[in-house]
C-alpha positions as CSV (number, residue, x, y, z in Angstrom):
1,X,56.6,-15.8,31.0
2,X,53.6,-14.0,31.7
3,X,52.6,-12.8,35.2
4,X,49.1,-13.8,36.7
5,X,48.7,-10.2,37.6
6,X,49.5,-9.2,34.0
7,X,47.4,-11.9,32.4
8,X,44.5,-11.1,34.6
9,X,44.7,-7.6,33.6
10,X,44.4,-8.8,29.9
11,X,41.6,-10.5,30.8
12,X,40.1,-7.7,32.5
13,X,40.3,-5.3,29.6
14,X,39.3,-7.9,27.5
15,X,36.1,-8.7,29.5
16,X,35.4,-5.0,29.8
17,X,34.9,-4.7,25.8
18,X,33.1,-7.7,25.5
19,X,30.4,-6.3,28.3
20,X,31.0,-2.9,26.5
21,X,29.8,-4.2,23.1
22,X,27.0,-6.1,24.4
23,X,25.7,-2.9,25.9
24,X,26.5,-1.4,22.4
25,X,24.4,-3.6,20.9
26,X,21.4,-4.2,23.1
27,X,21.3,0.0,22.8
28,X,21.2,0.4,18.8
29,X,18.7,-2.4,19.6
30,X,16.4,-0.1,21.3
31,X,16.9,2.6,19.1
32,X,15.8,0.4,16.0
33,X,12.7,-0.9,17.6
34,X,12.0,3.2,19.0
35,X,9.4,4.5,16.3
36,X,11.2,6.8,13.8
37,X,8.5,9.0,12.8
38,X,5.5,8.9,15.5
39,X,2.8,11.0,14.0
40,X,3.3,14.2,16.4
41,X,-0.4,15.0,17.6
42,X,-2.6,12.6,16.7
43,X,-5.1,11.1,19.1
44,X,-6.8,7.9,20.4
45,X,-10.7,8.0,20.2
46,X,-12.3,5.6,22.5
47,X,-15.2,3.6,21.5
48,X,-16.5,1.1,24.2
49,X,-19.3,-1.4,24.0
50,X,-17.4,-3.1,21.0
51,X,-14.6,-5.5,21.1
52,X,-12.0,-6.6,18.2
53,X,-11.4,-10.5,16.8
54,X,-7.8,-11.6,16.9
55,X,-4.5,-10.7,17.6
56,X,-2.3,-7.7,17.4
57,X,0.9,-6.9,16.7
58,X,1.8,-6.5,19.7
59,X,0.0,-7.1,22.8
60,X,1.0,-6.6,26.7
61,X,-1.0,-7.2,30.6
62,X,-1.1,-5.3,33.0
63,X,-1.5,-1.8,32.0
64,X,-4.2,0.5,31.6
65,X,-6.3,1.7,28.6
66,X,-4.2,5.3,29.1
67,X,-0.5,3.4,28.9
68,X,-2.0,0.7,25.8
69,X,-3.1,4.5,24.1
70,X,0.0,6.2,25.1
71,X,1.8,3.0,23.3
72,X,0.1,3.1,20.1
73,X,0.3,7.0,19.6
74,X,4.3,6.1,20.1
75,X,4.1,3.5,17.4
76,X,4.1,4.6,14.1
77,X,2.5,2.1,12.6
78,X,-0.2,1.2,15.0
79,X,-3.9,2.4,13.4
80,X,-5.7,1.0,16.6
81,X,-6.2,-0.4,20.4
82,X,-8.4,-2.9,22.1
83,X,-8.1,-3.0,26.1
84,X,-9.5,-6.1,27.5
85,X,-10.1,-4.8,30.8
86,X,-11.1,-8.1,32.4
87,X,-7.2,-9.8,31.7
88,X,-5.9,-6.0,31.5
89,X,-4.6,-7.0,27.6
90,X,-3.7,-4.2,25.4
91,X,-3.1,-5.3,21.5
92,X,-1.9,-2.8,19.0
93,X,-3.0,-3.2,15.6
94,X,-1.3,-2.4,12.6
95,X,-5.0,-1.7,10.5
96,X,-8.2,-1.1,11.2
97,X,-9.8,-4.0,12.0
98,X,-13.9,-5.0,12.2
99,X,-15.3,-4.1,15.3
100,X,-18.1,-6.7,17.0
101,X,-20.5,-5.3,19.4
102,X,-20.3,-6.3,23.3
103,X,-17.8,-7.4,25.4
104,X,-15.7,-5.7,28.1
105,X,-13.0,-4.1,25.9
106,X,-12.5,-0.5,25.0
107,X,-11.2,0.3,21.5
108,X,-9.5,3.2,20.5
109,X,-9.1,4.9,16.7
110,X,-6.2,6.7,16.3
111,X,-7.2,9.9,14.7
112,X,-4.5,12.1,12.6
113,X,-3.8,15.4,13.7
114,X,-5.9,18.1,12.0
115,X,-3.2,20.7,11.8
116,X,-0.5,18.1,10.2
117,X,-3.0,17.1,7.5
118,X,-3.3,21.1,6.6
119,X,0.6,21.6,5.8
């Protein structure tokens, strides 16, 4: 028969590869949702004065208009930013979307880098 000590040991070991491929996972996780191919360059132009109807793709609070820009120029799929400053909301959206006049956002076009467009 089987010693506590022993079995516990098992256990251990066993527990240790579970938490081990959890943290596996949860990193090929991040990796997948990192952006492949962020367009290297490019640049947020703000407009303010407008504002943008509806959802993004993704959308966050807190931040700032800097960290919302800084989040869409890591995305590659994000075309352009609207900051709500009043709720500090930052959506990312995936195409350009109309713009209204007025409001208290600040929008930003992501423009492609000059030089990569040359090549």
């Amino acid at each position: 028969m089987m010693q506590w000590s022993e079995l516990f040991k098992q256990r251990a070991v066993l527990a240790g590869l579970t938490i081990t491929a959890l943290v596996m996972a949860v990193g090929a996780k991040s990796l997948v949702d990192k952006p492949t191919n962020p367009r290297s360059g490019d640049t947020i132009e703000s407009l303010t004065g407008v504002w943008v109807e509806g959802p993004g793709f993704e959308i966050t609070y807190g931040g700032t208009y800097d960290n919302c820009a800084k989040r869409c120029l890591a995305s590659a799929t994000c075309a352009m930013i609207e900051f709500y400053r009043p709720e500090k909301k930052c959506n990312l959206y995936g195409e350009m979307r109309p713009r209204k006049t007025g409001g208290s956002s600040e929008v930003g076009i992501r423009r492609a880098n000059q030089g990569a467009e040359r090549r």
